[in-house]
C-alpha positions in Angstrom: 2.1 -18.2 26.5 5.8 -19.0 27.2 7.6 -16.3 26.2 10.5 -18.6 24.6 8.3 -20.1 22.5 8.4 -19.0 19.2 5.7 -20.8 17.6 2.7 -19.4 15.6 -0.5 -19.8 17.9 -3.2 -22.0 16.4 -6.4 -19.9 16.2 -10.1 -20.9 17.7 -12.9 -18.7 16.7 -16.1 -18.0 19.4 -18.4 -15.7 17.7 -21.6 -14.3 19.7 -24.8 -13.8 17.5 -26.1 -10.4 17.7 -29.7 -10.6 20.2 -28.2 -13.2 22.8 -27.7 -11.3 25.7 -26.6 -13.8 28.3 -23.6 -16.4 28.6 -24.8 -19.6 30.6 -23.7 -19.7 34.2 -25.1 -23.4 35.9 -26.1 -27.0 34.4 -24.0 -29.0 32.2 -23.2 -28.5 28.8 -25.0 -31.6 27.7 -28.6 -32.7 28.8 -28.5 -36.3 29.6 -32.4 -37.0 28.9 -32.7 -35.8 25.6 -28.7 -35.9 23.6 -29.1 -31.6 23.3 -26.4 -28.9 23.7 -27.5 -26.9 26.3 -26.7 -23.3 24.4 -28.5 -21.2 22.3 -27.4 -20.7 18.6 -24.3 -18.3 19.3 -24.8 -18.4 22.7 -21.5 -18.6 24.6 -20.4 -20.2 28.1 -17.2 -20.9 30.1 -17.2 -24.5 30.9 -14.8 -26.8 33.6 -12.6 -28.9 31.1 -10.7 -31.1 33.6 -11.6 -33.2 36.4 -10.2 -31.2 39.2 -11.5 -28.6 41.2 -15.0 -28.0 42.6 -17.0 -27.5 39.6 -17.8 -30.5 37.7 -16.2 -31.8 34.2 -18.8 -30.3 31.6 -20.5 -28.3 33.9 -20.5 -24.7 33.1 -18.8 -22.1 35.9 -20.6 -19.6 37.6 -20.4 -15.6 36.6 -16.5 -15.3 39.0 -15.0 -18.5 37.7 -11.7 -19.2 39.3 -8.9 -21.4 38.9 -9.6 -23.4 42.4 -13.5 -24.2 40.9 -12.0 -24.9 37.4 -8.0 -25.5 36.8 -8.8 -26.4 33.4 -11.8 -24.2 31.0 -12.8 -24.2 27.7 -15.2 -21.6 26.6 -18.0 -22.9 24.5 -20.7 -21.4 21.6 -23.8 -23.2 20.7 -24.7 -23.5 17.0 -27.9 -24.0 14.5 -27.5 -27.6 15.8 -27.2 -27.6 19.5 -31.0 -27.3 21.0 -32.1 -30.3 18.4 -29.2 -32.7 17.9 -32.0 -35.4 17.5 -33.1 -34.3 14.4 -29.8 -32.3 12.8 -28.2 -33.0 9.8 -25.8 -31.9 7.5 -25.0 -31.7 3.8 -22.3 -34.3 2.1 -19.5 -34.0 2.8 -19.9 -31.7 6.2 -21.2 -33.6 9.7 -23.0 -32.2 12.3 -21.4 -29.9 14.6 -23.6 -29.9 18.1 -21.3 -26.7 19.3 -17.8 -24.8 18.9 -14.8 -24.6 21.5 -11.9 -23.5 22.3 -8.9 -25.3 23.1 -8.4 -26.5 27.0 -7.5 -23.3 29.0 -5.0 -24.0 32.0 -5.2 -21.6 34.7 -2.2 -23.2 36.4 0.3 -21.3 32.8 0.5 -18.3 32.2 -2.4 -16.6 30.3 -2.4 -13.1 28.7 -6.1 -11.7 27.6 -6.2 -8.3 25.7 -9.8 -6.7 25.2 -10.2 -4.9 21.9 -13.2 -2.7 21.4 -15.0 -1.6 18.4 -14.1 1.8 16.8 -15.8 3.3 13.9 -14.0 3.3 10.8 -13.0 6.9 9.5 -13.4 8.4 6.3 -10.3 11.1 5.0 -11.8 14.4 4.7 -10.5 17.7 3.5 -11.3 21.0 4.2 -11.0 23.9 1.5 -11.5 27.8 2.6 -13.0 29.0 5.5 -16.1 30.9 6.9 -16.4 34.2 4.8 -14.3 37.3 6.7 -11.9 35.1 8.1 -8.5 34.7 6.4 -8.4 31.4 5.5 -11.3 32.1 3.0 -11.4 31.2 -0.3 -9.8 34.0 -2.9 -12.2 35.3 -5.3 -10.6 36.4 -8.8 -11.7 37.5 -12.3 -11.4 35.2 -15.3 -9.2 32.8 -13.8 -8.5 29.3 -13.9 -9.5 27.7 -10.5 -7.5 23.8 -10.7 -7.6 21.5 -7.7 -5.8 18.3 -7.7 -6.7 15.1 -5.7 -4.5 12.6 -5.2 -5.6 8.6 -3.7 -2.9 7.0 -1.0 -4.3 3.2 0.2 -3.3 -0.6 0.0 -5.2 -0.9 -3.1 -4.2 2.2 -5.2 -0.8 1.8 -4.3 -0.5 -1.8 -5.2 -2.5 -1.1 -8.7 0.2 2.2 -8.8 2.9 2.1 -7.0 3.9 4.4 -3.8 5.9 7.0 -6.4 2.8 7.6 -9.0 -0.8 7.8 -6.8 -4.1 7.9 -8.9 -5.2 11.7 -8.8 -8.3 13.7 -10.3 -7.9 16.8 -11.5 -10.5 19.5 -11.5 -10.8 22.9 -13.4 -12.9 25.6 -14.5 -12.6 29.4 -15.4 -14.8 32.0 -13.7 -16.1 35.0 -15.3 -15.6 38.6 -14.8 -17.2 38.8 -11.3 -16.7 42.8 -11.5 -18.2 43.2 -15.0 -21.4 41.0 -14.0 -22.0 43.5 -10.5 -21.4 40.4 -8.6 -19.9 40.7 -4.8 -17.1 39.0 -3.1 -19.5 36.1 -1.3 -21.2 35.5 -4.6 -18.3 35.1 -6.8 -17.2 32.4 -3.9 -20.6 30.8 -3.7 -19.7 30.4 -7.5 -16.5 29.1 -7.4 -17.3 26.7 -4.6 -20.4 25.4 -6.7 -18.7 24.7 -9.7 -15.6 23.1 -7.9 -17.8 21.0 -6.2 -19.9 20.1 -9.3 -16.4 19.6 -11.1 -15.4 16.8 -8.5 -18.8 15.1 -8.6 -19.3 14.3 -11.9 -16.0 12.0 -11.4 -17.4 10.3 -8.0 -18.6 7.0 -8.2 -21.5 7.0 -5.7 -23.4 9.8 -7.7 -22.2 8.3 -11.9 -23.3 12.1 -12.8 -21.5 12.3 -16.2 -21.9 9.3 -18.6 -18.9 10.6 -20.4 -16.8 10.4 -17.6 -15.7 7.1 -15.9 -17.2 7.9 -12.7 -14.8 5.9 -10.8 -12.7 8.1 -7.9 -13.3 7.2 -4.7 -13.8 10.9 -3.5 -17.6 13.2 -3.0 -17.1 16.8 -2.9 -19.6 19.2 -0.5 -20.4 22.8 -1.1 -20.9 24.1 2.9 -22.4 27.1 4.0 -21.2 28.0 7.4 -23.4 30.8 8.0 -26.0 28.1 8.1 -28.8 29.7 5.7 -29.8 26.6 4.1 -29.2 23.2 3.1 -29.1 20.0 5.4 -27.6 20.7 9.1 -24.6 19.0 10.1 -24.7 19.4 13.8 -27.4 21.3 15.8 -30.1 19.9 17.8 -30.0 17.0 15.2 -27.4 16.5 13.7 -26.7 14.2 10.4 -26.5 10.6 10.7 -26.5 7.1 9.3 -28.7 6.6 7.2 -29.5 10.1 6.3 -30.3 10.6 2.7 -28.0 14.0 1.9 -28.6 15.9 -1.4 -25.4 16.2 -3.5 -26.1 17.9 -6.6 -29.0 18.7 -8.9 -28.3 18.2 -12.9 -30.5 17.7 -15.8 -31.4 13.9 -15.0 -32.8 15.2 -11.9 -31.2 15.0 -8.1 -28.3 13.3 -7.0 -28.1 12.4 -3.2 -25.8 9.8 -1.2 -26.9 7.9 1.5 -24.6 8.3 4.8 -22.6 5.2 6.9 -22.4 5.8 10.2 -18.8 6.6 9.9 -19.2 9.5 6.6 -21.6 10.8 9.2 -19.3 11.3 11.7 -15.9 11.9 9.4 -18.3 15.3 8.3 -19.1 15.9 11.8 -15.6 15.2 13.4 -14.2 17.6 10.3 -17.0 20.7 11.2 -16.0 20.4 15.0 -12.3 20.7 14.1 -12.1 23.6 11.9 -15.6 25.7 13.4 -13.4 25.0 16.9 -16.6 24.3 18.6 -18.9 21.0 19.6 -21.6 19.8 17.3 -24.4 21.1 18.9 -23.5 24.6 18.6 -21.7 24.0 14.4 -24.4 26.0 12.3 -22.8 24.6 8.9 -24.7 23.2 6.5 -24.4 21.2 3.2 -26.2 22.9 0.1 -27.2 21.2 -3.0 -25.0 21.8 -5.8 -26.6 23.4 -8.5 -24.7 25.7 -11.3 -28.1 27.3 -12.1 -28.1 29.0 -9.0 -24.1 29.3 -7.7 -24.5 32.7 -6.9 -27.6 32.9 -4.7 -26.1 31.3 -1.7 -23.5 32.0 0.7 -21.6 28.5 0.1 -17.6 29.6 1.2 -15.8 26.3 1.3 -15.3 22.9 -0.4 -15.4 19.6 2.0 -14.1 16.5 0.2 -14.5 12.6 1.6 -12.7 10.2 0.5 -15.1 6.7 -0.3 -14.2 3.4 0.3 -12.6 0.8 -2.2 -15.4 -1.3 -4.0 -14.5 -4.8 -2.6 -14.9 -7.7 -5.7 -16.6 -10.5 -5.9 -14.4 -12.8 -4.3 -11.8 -10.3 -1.9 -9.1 -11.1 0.2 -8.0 -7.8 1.2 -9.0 -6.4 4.7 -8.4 -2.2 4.0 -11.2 -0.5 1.8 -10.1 3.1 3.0 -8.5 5.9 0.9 -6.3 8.3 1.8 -6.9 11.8 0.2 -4.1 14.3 -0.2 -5.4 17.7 -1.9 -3.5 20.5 -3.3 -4.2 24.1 -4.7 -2.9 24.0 -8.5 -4.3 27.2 -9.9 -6.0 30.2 -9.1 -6.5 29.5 -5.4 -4.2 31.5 -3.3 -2.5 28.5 -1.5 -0.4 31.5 0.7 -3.3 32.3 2.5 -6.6 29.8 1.7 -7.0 27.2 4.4 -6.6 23.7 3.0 -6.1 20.6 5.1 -6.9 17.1 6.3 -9.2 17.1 9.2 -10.0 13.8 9.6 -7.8 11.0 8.8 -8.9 7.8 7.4 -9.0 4.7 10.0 -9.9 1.2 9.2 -11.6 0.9 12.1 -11.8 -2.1 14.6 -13.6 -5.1 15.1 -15.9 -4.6 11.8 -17.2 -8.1 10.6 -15.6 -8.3 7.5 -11.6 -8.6 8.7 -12.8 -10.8 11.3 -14.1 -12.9 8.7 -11.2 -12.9 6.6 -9.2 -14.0 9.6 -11.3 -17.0 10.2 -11.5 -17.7 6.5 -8.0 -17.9 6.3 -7.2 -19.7 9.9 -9.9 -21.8 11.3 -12.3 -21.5 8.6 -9.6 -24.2 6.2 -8.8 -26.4 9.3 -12.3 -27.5 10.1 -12.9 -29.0 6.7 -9.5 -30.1 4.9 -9.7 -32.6 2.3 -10.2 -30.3 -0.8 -8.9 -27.1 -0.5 -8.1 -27.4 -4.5 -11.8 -27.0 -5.6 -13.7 -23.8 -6.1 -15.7 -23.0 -4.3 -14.0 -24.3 -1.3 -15.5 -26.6 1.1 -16.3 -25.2 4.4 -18.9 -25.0 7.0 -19.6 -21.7 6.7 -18.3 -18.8 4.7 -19.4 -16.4 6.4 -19.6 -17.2 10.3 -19.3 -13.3 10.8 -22.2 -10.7 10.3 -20.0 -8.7 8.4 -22.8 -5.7 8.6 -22.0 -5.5 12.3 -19.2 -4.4 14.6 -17.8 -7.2 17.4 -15.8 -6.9 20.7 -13.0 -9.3 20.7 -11.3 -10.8 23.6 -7.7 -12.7 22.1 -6.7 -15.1 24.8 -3.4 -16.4 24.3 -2.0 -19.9 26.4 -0.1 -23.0 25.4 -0.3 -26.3 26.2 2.8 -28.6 27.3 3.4 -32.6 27.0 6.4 -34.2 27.9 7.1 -36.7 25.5 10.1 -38.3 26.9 12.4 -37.8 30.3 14.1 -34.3 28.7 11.9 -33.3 26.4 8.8 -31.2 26.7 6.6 -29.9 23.7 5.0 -27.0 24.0 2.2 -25.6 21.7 0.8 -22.0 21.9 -2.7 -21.4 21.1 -5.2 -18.2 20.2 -8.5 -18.0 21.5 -10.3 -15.5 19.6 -14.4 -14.6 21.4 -16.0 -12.4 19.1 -19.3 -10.9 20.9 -21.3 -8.4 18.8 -21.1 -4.9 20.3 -24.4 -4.1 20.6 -27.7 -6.5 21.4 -29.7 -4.6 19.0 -29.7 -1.1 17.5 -26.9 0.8 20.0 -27.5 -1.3 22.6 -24.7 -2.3 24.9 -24.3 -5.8 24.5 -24.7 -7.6 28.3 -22.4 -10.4 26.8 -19.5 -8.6 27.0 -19.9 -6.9 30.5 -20.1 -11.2 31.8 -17.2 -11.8 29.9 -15.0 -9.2 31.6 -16.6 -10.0 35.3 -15.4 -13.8 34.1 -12.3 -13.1 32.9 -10.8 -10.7 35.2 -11.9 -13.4 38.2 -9.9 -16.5 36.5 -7.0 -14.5 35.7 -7.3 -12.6 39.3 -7.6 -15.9 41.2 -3.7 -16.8 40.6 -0.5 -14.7 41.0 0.8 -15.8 37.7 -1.7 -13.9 36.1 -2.2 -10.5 35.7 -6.0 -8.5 34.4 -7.6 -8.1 30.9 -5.5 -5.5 29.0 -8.1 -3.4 27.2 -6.7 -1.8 23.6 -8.7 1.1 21.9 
């Protein structure tokens, strides 16, 4: 890039297919017997675009490219097309596309590459009471009115609100004379945890407990037993984890469970570590199914509440889905002395499929085909070039190009090169894709003095 340049970069999209596990590193990009592309469907190689240096024009560079073998790269990614170009076709009004590139890379400018790895989205999750005999726990009082209040912070909310007025759900009930009904300190708790909890849930949206409520906040409540005597573990030896099936509350119509992402599972966990002060494998906490016909007859001493993500419509432009929970103590809770706070804060994550997606929608995704952008649906090749159930590694690679156009004047364009390689090859995998890609890139850059190595962003 040339740092007086203040022109938007045009953006190039190179997205990896999750299961290719190698970039190619000899041949040329085309085979000369039979017309084919010489890459894989989402396969991805670094290619000599110029006729200088040692490594031939089309021909792809070895695994240490450098700017002596190749002044001039692109980086290449094969498509659907590329292994059968004889036989390819495409729908009216599209054409065939054999592969996808980049822009022409000069080693000889200046060339900044950052590195940004994936990171698991985070779900906001309070924390209300503490483990029974510590002073954070949970009050227990006669014939009171327990009220929490939960209010929603996010892009969405506040643009259907506004930043002044948040959605909120309040939450109520009354308990009974604990002392009259011979009950103890724990089990009056238990009970005022279960029927919080049960109070919350039938406004959730993931369990639609109560048909005469709209079911529609974006928050689950949890009743947790610290002292671990039953209900589903959170940490342990095996701790809970995505895909595990978790039961919520039991009502009339029988069993109401959630199923957890990879990122509730770990907003619970991360939230346990941080308040038990110790790692998962030693937190004995447990989540106990709700149920008001037994609220007394376990040791359930706080209240964990997760915020959900927005439900994205049918056609959605925006990128954030998290919610931000801010709870308070209205009634009957002794906010002086019972522990309520926000362990875990929510995070967007990085590198999830669906923003990447979005960006190429809106950048790439119109250039490629632009005759009738005024129809609906819009005509593209493909709508959805991103797995948008999967998380990516990107690599942004930012250079210009310059032309002089006349004896004084030169013009200079920036571009964006934007690799997208699927973090893992399958299951949790690390994906072999992106260890070549850093051994490439930090050669190329580290073969001039212009050019300094890959910054890496978490």
């Amino acid at each position: 890039m040339n740092a007086s340049s203040n022109k938007r970069p045009v953006e190039s999209f190179i997205i990896g297919k999750q299961g290719v596990t190698t970039t190619i590193t000899a041949g040329t990009l085309v085979d000369s017997s039979t017309g084919n592309v010489n890459l894989a469907n989402g396969q991805i190689g670094i290619v000599s675009d110029s006729i200088f240096g040692t490594v031939a024009l089309n021909s792809f560079c070895d695994t240490t490219p450098t700017v002596a073998e190749a002044p001039v790269i692109a980086i290449y990614q094969g498509t659907e097309n590329s292994a059968a170009m004889s036989t390819a076709s495409a729908t009216y009004p599209l054409w065939v596309r054999p592969f996808e590139r980049t822009e022409s890379i000069d080693g000889r400018r200046p060339i900044t590459i950052t590195k940004q790895v994936a990171r698991t989205p985070s779900h906001s999750t309070w924390i209300v009471g503490d483990a029974t005999g510590t002073a954070g726990e949970i009050n227990v009082a006669d014939e009171t009115e327990y009220t929490l209040t939960t209010m929603f912070r996010g892009r969405r909310i506040e643009e259907f609100y506004s930043e002044q007025s948040a959605a909120s759900l309040i939450t109520s009930f009354t308990t009974p004379n604990f002392t009259t009904l011979g009950k103890t300190e724990a089990q009056g708790r238990s009970y005022i945890v279960h029927n919080m909890v049960y109070q919350v849930n039938q406004n959730c949206k993931a369990l639609n407990l109560n048909t005469r409520r709209p079911s529609k906040s974006p928050v689950v409540a949890f009743a947790i037993d610290t002292a671990g005597a039953a209900g589903t573990a959170i940490g342990g030896v095996t701790p809970i984890a995505s895909g595990d099936s978790i039961g919520v509350v039991n009502t009339t119509a029988g069993l109401r469970s959630i199923v957890l992402t990879e990122a509730l599972a770990t907003s619970i966990k991360n939230a346990a570590i941080a308040l038990s002060g110790d790692v998962i494998a030693n937190v004995t906490w447990k989540i106990v199914t709700t149920d008001l016909a037994s609220a007394y007859t376990d040791t359930a001493d706080l209240i964990m509440l997760v915020a959900l993500d927005e439900t994205a419509v049918y056609v959605d432009y925006i990128p954030q889905v998290k919610v931000r929970l801010q709870v308070g103590l209205t009634r009957g809770f002794d906010f002086n002395t019972v522990t309520n706070a926000q362990y875990v804060y929510a995070d967007e994550g990085q590198g999830d499929g669906r923003s990447l997606n979005l960006l190429y929608n809106a950048t790439q995704g119109q250039r490629k085909y632009n005759l009738r952008h005024e129809e609906f649906p819009v005509v593209n090749f493909n709508t959805a070039p991103f797995d948008t159930s999967i998380t990516y590694v990107v690599f942004n690679i930012l250079h210009s190009s310059a032309r002089q156009v006349d004896t004084f004047h030169n013009i200079l364009q920036p571009h964006r090169e934007i690799i997208a390689v699927p973090t893992y090859s399958s299951g949790t995998t690390p994906n072999d894709v992106i260890t070549d890609l850093d051994t490439a890139f930090a050669a190329y850059l580290g073969s001039t003095t212009h050019n300094h190595a890959v910054v890496t962003l978490n």
